[in-house]
C-alpha positions in Angstrom: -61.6 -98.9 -48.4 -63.0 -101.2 -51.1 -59.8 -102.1 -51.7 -60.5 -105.3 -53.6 -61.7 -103.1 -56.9 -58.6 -100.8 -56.4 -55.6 -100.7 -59.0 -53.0 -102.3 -57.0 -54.0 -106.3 -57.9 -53.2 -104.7 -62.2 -49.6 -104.0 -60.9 -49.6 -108.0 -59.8 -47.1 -107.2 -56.7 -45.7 -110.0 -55.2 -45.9 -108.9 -51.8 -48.7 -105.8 -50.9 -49.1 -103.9 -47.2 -52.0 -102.0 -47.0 -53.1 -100.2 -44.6 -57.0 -98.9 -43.6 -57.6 -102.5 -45.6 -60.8 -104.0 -44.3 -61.1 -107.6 -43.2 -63.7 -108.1 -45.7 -61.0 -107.2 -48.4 -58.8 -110.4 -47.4 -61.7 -112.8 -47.7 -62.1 -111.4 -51.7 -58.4 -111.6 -52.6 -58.8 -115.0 -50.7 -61.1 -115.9 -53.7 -58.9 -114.6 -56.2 -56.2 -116.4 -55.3 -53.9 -114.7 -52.4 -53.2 -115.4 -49.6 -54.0 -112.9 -46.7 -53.9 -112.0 -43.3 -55.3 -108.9 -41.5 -54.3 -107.0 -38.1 -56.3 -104.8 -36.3 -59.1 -104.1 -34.1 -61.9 -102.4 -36.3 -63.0 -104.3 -39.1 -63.7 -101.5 -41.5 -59.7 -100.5 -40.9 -56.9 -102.9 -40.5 -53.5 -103.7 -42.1 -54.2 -106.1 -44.8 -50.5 -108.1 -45.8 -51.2 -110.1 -49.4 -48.7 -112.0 -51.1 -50.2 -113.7 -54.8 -49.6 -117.5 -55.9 -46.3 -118.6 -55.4 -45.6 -116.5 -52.1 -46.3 -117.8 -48.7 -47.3 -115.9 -45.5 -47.1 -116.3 -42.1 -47.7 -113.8 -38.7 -44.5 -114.2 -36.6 -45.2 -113.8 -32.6 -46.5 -110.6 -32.0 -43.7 -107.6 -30.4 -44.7 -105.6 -27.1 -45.2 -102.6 -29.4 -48.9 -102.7 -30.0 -48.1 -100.9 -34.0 -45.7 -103.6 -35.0 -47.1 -106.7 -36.6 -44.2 -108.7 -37.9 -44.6 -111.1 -40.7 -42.5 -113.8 -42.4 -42.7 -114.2 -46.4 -41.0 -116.9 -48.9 -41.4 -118.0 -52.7 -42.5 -121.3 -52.1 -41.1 -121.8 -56.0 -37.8 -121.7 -54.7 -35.8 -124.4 -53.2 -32.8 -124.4 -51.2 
């Protein structure tokens, strides 16, 4: 919890999982440049998936398995 203050963001990952994340977490790396998105059913613990500038993010469609939350993820600096 309060994971936007947390010591993670001074590593600058690419790409971060973290889970118990709340929603409220995404929408303040949303403001700091990231781009987010957040599974789960209480808002106070979730799976919060952040990639920085430069990364893109995307849910795929979601599995039968209710713990699996797939997601795609590409440097959008890169062309092919």
């Amino acid at each position: 919890m309060g994971f936007d203050k947390k010591a993670l963001l001074s590593q600058n990952p690419d790409v971060a999982v973290v889970p118990e994340c709340s929603e409220k977490s995404t929408v303040a790396l949303q403001q700091r440049g990231y781009e987010t998105l957040w599974f789960g059913l209480n808002p106070l613990k979730g799976l919060g998936v952040f990639c920085r500038r430069g990364w893109s993010i995307r849910a795929l469609p979601q599995p039968q398995q209710k713990w699996i939350v797939p997601v795609a993820s590409f440097d959008i600096t890169q062309t092919s």
